[in-house]
PDB file of N, CA, C and O in Angstrom:
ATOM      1  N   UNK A   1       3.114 -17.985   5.493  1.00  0.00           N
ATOM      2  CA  UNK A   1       2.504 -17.293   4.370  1.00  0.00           C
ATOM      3  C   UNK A   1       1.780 -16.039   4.881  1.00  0.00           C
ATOM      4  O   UNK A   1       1.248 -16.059   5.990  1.00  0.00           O
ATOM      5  N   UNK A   2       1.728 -14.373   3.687  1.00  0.00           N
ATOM      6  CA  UNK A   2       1.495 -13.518   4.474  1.00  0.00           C
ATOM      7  C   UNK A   2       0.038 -13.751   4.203  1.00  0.00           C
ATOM      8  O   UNK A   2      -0.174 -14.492   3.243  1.00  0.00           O
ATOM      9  N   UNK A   3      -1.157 -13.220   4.919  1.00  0.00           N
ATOM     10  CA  UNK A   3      -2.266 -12.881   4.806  1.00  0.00           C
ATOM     11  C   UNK A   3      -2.828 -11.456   4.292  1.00  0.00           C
ATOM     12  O   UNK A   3      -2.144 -10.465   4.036  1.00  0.00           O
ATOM     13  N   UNK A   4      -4.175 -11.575   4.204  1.00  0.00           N
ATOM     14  CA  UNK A   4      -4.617  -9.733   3.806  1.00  0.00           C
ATOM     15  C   UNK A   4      -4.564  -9.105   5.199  1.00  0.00           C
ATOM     16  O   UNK A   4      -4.346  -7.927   5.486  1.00  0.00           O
ATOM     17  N   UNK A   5      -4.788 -10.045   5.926  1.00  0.00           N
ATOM     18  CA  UNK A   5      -4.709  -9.234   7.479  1.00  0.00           C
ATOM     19  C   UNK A   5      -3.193  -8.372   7.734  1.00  0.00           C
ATOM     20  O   UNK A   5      -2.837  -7.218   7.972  1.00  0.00           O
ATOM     21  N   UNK A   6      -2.779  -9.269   7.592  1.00  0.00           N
ATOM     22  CA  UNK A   6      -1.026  -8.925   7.303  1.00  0.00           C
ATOM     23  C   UNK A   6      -0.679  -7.704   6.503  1.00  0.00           C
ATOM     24  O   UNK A   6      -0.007  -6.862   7.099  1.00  0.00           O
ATOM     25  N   UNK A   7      -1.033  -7.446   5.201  1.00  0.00           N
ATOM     26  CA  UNK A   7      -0.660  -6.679   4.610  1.00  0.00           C
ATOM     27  C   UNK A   7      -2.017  -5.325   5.226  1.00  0.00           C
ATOM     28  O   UNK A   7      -1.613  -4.193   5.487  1.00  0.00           O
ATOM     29  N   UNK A   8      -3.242  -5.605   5.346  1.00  0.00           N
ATOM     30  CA  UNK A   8      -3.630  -4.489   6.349  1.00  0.00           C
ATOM     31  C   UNK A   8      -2.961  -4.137   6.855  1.00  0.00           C
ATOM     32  O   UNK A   8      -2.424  -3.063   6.583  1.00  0.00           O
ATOM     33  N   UNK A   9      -2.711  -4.728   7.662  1.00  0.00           N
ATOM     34  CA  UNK A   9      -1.932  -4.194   9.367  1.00  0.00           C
ATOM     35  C   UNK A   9      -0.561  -3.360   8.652  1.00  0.00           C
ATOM     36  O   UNK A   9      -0.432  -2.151   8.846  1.00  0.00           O
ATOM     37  N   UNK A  10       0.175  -3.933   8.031  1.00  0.00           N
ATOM     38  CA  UNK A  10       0.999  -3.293   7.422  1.00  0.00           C
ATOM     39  C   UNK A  10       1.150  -1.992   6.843  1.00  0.00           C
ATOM     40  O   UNK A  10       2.104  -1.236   7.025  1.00  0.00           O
ATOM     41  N   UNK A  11      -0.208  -1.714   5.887  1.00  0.00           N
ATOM     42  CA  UNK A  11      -0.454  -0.400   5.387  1.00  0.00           C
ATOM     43  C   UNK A  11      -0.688   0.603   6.203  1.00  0.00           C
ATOM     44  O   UNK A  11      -0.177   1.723   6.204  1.00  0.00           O
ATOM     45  N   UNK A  12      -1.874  -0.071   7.239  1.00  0.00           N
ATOM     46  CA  UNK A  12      -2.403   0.923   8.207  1.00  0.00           C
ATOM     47  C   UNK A  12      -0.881   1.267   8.941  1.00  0.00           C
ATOM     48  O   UNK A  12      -0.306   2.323   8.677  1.00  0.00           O
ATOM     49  N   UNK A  13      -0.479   0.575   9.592  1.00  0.00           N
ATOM     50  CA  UNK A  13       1.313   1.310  10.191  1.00  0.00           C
ATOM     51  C   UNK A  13       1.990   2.223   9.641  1.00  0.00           C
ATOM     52  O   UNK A  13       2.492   3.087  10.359  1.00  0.00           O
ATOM     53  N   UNK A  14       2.222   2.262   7.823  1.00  0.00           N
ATOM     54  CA  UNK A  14       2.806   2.757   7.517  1.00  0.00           C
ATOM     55  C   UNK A  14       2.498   4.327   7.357  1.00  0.00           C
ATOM     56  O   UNK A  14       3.218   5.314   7.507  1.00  0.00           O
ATOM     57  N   UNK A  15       1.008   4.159   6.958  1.00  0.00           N
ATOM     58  CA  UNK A  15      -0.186   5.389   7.099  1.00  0.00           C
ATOM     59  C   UNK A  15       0.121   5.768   8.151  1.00  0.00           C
ATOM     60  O   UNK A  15       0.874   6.742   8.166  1.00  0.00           O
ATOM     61  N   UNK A  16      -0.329   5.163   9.505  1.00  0.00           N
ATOM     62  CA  UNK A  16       0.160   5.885  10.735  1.00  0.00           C
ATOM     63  C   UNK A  16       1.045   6.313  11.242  1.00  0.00           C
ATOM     64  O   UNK A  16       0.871   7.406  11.781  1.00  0.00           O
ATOM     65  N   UNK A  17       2.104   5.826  11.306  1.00  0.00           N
ATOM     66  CA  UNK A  17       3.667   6.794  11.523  1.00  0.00           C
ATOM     67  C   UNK A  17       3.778   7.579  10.255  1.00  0.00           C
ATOM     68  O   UNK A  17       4.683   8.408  10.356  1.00  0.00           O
ATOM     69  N   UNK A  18       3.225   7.605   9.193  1.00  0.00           N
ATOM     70  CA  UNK A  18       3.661   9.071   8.030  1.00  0.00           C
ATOM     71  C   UNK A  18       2.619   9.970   8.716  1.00  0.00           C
ATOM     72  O   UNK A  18       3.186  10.959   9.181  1.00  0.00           O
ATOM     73  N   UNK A  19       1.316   9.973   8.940  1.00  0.00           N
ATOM     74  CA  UNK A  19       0.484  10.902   9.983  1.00  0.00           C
ATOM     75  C   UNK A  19       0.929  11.065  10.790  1.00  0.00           C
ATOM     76  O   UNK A  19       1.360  12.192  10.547  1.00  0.00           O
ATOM     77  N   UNK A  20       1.320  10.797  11.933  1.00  0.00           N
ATOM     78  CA  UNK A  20       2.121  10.938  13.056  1.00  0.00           C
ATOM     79  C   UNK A  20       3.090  11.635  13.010  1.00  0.00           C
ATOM     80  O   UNK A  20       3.290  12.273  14.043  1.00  0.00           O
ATOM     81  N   UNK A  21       4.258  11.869  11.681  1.00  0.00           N
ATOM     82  CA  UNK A  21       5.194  12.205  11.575  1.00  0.00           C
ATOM     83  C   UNK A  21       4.248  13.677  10.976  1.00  0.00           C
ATOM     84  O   UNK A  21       4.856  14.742  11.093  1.00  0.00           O
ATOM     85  N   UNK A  22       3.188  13.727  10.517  1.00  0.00           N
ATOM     86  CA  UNK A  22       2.588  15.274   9.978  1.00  0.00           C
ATOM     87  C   UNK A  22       2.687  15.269   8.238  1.00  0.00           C
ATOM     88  O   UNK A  22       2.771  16.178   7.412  1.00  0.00           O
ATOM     89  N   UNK A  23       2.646  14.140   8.160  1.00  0.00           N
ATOM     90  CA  UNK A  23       3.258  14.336   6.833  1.00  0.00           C
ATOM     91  C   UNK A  23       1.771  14.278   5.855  1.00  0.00           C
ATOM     92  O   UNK A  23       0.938  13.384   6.006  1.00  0.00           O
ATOM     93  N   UNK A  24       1.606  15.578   4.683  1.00  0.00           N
ATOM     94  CA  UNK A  24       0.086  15.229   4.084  1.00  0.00           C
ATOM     95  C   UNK A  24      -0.495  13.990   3.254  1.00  0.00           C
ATOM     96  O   UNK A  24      -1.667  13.673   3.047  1.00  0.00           O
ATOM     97  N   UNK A  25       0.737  13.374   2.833  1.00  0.00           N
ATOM     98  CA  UNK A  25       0.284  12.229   2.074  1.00  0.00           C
ATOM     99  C   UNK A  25       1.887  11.231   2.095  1.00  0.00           C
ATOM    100  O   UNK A  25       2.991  11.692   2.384  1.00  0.00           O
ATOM    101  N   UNK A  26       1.608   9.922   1.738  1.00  0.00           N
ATOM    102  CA  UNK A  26       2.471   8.735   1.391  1.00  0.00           C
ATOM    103  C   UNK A  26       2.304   8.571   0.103  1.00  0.00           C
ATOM    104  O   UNK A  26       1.376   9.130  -0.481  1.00  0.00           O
ATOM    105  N   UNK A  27       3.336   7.641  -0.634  1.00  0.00           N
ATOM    106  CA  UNK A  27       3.492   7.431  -1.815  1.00  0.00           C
ATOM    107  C   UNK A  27       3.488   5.547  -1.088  1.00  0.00           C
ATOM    108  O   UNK A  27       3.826   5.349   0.079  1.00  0.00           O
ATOM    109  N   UNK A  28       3.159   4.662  -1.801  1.00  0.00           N
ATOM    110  CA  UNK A  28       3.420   3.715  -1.229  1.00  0.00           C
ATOM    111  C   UNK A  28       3.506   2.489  -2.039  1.00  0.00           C
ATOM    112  O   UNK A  28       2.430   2.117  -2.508  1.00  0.00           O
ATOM    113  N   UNK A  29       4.568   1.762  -2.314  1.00  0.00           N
ATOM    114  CA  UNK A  29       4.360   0.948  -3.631  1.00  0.00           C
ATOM    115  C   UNK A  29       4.474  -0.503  -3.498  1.00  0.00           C
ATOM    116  O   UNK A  29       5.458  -0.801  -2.821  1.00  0.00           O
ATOM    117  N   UNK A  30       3.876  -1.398  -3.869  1.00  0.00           N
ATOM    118  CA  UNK A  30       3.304  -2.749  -3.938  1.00  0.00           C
ATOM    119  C   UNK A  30       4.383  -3.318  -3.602  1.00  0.00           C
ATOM    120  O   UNK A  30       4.506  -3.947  -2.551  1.00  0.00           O
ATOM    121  N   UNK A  31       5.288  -3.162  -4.459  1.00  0.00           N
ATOM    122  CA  UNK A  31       6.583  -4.419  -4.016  1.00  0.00           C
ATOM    123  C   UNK A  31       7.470  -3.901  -2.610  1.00  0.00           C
ATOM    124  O   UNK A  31       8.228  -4.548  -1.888  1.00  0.00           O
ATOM    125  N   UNK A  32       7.075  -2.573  -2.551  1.00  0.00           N
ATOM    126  CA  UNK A  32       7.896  -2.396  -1.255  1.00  0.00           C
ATOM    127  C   UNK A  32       7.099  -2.705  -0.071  1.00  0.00           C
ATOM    128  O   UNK A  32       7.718  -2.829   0.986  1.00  0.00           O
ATOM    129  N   UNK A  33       5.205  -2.922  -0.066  1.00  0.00           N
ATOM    130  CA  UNK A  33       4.645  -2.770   0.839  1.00  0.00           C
ATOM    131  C   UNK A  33       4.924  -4.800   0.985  1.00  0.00           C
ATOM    132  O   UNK A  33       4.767  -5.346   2.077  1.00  0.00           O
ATOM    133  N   UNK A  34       5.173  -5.301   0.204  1.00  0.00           N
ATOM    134  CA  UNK A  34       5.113  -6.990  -0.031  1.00  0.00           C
ATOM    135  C   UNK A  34       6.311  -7.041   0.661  1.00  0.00           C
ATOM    136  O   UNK A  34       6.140  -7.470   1.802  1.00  0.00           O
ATOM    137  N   UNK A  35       7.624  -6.726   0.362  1.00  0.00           N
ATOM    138  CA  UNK A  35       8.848  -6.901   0.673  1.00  0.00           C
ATOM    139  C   UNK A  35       8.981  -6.510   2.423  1.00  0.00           C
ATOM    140  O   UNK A  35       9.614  -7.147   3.265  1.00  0.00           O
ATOM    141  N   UNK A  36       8.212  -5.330   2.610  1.00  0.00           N
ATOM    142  CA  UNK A  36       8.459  -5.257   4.398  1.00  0.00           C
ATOM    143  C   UNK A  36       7.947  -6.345   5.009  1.00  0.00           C
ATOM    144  O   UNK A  36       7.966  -6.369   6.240  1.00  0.00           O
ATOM    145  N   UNK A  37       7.482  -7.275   4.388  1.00  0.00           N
ATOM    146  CA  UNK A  37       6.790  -7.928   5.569  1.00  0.00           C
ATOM    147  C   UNK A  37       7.306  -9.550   5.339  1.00  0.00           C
ATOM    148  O   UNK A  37       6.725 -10.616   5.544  1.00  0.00           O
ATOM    149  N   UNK A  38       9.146  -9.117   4.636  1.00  0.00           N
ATOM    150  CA  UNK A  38      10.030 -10.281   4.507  1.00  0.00           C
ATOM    151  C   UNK A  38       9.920 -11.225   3.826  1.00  0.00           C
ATOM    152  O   UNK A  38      10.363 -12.354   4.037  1.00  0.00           O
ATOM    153  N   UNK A  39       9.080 -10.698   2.599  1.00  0.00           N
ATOM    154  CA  UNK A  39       9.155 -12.083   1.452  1.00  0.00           C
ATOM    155  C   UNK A  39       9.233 -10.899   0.047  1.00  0.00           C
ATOM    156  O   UNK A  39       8.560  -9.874  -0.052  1.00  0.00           O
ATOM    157  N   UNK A  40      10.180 -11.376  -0.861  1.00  0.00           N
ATOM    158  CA  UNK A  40      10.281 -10.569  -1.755  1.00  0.00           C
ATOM    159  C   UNK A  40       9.509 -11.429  -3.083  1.00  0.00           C
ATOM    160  O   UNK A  40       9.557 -12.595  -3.475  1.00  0.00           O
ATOM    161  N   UNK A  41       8.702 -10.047  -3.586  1.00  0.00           N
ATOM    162  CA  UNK A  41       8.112 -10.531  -4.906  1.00  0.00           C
ATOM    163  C   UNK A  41       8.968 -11.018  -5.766  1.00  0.00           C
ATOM    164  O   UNK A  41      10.030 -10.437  -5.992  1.00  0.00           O
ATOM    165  N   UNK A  42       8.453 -12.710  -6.656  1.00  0.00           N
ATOM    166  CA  UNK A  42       9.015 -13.250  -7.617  1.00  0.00           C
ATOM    167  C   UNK A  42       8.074 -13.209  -8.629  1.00  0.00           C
ATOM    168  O   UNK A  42       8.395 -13.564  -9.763  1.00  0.00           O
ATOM    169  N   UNK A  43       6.503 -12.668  -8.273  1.00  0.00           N
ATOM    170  CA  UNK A  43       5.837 -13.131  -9.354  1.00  0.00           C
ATOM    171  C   UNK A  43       4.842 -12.045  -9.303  1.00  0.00           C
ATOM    172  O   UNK A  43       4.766 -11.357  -8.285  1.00  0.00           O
ATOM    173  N   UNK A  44       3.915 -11.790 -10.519  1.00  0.00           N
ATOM    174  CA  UNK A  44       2.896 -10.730  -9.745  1.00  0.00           C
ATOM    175  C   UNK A  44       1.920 -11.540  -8.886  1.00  0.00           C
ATOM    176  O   UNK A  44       1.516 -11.073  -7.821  1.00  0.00           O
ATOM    177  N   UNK A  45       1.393 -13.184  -9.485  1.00  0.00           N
ATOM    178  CA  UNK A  45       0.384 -13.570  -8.716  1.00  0.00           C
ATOM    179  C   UNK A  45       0.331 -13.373  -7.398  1.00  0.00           C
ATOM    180  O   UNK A  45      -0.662 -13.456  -6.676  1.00  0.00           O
ATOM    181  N   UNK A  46       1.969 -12.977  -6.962  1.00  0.00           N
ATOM    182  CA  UNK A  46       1.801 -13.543  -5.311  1.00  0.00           C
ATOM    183  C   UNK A  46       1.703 -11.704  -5.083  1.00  0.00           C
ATOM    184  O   UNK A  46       1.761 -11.367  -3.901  1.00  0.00           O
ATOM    185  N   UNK A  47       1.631 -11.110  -5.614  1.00  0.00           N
ATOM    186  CA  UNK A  47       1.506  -9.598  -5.441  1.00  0.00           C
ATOM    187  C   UNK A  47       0.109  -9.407  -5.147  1.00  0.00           C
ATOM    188  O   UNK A  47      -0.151  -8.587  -4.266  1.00  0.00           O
ATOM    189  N   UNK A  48      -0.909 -10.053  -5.760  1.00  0.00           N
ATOM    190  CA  UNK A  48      -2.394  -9.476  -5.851  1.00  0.00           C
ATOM    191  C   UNK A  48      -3.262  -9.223  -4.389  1.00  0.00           C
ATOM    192  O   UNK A  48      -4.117  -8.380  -4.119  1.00  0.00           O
ATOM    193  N   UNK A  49      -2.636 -10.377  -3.527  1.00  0.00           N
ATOM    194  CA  UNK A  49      -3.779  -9.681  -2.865  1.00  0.00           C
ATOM    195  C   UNK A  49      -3.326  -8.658  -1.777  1.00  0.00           C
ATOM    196  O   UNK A  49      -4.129  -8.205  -0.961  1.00  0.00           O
ATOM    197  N   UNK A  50      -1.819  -8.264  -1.799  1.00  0.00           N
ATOM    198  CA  UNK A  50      -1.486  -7.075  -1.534  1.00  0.00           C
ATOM    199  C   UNK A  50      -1.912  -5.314  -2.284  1.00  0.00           C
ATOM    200  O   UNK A  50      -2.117  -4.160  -1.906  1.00  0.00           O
ATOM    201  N   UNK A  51      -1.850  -6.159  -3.587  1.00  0.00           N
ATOM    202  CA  UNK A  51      -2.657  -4.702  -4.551  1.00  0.00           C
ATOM    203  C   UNK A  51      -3.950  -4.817  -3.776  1.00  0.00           C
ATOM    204  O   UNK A  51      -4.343  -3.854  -3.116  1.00  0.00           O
ATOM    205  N   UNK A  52      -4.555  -5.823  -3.819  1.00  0.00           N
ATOM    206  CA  UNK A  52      -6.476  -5.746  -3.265  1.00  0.00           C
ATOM    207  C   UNK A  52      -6.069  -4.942  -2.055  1.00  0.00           C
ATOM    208  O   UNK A  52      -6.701  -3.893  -1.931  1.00  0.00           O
ATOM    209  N   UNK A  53      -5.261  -5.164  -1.238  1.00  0.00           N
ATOM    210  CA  UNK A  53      -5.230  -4.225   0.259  1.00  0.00           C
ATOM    211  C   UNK A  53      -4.811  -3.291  -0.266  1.00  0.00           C
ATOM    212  O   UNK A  53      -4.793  -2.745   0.837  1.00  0.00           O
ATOM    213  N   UNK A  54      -4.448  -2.562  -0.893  1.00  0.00           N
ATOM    214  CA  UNK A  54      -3.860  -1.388  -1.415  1.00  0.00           C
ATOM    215  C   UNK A  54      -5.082  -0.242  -2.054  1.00  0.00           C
ATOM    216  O   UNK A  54      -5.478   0.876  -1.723  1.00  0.00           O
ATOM    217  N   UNK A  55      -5.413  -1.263  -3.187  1.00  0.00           N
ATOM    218  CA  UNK A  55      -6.905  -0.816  -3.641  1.00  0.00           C
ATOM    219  C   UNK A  55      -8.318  -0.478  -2.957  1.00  0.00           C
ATOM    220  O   UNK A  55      -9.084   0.389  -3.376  1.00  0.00           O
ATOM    221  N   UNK A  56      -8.607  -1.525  -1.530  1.00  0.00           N
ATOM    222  CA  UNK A  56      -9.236  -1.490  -0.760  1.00  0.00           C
ATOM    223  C   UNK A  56      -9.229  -0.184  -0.172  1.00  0.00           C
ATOM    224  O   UNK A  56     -10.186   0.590  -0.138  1.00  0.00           O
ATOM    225  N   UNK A  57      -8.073   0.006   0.290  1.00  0.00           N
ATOM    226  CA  UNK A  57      -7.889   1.380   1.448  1.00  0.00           C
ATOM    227  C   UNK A  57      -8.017   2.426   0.524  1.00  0.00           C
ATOM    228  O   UNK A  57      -8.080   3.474   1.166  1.00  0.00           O
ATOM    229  N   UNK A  58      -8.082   2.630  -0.648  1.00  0.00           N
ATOM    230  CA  UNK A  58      -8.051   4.153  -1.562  1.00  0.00           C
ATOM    231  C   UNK A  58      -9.145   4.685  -1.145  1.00  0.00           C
ATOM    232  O   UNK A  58     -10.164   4.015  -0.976  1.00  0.00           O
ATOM    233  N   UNK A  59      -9.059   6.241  -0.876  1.00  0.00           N
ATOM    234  CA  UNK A  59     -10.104   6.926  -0.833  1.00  0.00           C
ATOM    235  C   UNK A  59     -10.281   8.415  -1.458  1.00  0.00           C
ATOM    236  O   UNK A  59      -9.416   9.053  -2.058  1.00  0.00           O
ATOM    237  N   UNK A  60     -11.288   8.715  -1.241  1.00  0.00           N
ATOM    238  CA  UNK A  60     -11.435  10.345  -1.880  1.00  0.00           C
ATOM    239  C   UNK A  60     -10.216  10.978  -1.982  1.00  0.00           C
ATOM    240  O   UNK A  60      -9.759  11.585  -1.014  1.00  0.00           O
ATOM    241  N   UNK A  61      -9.490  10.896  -3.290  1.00  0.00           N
ATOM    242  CA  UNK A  61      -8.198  12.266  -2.772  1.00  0.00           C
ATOM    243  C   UNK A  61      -6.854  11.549  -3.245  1.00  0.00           C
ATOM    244  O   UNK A  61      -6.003  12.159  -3.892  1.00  0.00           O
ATOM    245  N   UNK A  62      -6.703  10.016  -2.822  1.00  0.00           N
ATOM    246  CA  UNK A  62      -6.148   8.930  -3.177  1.00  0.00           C
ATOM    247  C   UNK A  62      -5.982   8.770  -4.748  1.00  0.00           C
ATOM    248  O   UNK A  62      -6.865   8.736  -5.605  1.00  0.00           O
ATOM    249  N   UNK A  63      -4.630   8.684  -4.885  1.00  0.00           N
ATOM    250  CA  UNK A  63      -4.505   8.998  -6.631  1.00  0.00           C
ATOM    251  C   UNK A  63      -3.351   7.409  -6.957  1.00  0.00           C
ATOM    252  O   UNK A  63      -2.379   7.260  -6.217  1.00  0.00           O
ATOM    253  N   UNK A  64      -3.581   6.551  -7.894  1.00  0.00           N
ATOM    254  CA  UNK A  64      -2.702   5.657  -8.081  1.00  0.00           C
ATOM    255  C   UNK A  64      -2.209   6.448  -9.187  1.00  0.00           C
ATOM    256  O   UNK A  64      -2.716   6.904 -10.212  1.00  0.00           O
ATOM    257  N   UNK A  65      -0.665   6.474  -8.476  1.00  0.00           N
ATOM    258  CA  UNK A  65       0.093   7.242  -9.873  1.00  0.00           C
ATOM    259  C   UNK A  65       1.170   6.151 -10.692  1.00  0.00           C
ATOM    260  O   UNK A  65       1.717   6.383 -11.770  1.00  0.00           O
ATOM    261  N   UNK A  66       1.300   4.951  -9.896  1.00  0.00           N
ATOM    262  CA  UNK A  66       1.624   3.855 -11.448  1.00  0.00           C
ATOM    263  C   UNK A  66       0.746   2.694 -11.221  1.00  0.00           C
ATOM    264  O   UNK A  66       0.574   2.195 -10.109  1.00  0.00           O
ATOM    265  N   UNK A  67       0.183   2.267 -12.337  1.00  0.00           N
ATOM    266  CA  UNK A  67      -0.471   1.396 -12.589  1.00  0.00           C
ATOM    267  C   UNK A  67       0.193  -0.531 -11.850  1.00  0.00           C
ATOM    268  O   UNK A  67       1.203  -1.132 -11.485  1.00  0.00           O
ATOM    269  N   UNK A  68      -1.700  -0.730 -12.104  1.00  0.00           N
ATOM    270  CA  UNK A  68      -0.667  -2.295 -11.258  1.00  0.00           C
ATOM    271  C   UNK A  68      -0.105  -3.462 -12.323  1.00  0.00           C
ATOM    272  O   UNK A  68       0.257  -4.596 -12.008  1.00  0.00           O
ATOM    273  N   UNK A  69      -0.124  -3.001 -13.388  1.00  0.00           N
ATOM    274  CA  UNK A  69       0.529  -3.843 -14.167  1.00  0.00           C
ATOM    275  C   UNK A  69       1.686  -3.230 -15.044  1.00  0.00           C
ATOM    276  O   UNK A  69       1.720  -3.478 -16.249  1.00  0.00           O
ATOM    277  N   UNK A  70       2.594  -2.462 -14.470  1.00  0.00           N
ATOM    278  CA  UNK A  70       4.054  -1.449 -14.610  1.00  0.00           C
ATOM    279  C   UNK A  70       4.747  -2.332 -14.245  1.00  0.00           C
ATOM    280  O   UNK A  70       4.280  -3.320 -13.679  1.00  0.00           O
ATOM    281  N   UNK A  71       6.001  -2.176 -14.485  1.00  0.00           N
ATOM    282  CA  UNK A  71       7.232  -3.192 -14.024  1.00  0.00           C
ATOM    283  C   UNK A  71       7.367  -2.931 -12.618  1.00  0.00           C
ATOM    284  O   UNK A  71       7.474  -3.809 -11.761  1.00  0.00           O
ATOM    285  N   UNK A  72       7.356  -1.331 -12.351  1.00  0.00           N
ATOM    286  CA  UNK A  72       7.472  -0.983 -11.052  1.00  0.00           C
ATOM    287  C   UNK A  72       6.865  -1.696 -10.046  1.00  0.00           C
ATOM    288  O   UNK A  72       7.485  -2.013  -9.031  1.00  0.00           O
ATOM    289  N   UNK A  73       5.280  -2.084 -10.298  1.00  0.00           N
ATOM    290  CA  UNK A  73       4.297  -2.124  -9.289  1.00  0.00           C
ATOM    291  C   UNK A  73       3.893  -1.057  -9.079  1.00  0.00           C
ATOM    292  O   UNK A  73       4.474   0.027  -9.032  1.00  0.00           O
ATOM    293  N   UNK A  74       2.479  -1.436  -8.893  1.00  0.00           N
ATOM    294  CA  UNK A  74       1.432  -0.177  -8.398  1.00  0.00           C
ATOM    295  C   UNK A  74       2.102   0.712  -7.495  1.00  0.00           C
ATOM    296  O   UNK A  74       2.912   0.322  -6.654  1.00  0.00           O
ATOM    297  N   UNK A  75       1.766   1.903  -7.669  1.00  0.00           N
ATOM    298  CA  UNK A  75       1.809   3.128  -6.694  1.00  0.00           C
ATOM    299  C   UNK A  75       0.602   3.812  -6.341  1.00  0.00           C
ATOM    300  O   UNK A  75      -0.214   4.189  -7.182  1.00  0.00           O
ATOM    301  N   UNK A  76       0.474   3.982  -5.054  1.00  0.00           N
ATOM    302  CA  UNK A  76      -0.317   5.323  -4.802  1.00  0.00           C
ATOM    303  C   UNK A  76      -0.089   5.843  -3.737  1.00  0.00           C
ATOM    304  O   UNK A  76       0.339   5.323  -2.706  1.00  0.00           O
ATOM    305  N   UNK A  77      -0.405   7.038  -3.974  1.00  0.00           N
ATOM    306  CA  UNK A  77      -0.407   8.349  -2.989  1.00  0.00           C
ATOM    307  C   UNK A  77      -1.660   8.369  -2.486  1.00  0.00           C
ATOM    308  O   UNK A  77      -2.712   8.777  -2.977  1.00  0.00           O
ATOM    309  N   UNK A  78      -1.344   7.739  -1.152  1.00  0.00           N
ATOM    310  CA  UNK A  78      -2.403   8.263  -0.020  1.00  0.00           C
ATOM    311  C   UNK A  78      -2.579   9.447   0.659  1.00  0.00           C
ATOM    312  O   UNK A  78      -1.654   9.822   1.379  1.00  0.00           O
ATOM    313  N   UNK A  79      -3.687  10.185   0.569  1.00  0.00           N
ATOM    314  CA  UNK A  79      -3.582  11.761   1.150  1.00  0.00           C
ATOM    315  C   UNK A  79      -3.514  11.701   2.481  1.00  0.00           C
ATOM    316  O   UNK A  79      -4.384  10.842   2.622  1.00  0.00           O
ATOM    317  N   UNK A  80      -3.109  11.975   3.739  1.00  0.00           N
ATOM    318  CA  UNK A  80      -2.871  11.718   5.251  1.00  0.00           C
ATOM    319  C   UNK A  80      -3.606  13.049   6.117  1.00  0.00           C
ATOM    320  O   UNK A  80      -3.491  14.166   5.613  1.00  0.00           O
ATOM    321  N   UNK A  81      -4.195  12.930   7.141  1.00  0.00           N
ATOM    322  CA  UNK A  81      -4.473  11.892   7.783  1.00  0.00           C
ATOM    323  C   UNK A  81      -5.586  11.281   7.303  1.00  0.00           C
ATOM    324  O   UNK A  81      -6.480  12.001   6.858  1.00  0.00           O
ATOM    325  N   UNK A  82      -5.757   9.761   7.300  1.00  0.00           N
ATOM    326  CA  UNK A  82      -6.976   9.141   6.963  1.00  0.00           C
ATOM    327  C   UNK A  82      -8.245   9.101   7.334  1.00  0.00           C
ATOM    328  O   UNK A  82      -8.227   8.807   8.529  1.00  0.00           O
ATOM    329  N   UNK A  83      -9.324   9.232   6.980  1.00  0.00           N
ATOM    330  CA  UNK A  83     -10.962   9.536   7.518  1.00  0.00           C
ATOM    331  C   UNK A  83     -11.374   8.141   7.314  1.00  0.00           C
ATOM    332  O   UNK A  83     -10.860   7.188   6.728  1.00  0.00           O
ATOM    333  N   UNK A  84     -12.187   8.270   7.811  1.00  0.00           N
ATOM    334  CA  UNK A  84     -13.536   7.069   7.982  1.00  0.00           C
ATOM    335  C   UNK A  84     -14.058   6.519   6.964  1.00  0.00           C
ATOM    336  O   UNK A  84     -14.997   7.089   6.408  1.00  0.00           O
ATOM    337  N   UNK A  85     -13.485   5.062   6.395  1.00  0.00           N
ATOM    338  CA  UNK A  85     -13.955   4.598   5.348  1.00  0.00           C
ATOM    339  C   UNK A  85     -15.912   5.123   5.473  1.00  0.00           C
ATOM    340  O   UNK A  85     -16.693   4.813   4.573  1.00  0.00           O
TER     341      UNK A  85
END
């Protein structure tokens, strides 16, 4: 079973190689950030506490551009590189 640690670690990676690569911001979306880490969403419950890591990391600048209750799953655009909670 994944953890929040898990899906941390996850975000922060993905943040870091899109910085790394120079890039000013990520787009990054719930079911795809759930699905890398080899379990695919069947439900939203098992989505939430990947949104909470998602929500957690937003900061100044950080824009959710689809909502977390869309068919899609949440989106947001993280602005890159990341500062100091």
């Amino acid at each position: 079973m994944v953890s929040l640690d898990h899906y941390t670690q996850e975000l922060n990676a993905q943040l870091g190689r899109a910085a790394s690569r120079g890039m000013p911001h990520i787009l990054i979306n719930v079911r795809d950030l759930y699905s890398s880490l080899g379990d695919f969403p069947d439900s939203n419950d098992r989505l939430m506490s990947c949104r909470l890591v998602m929500r957690n990391e937003m900061k100044a600048g950080d824009i959710m551009i689809v909502a977390e209750d869309h068919l899609v799953g949440m989106t947001v655009r993280y602005v890159l590189p990341r500062t100091v909670h």
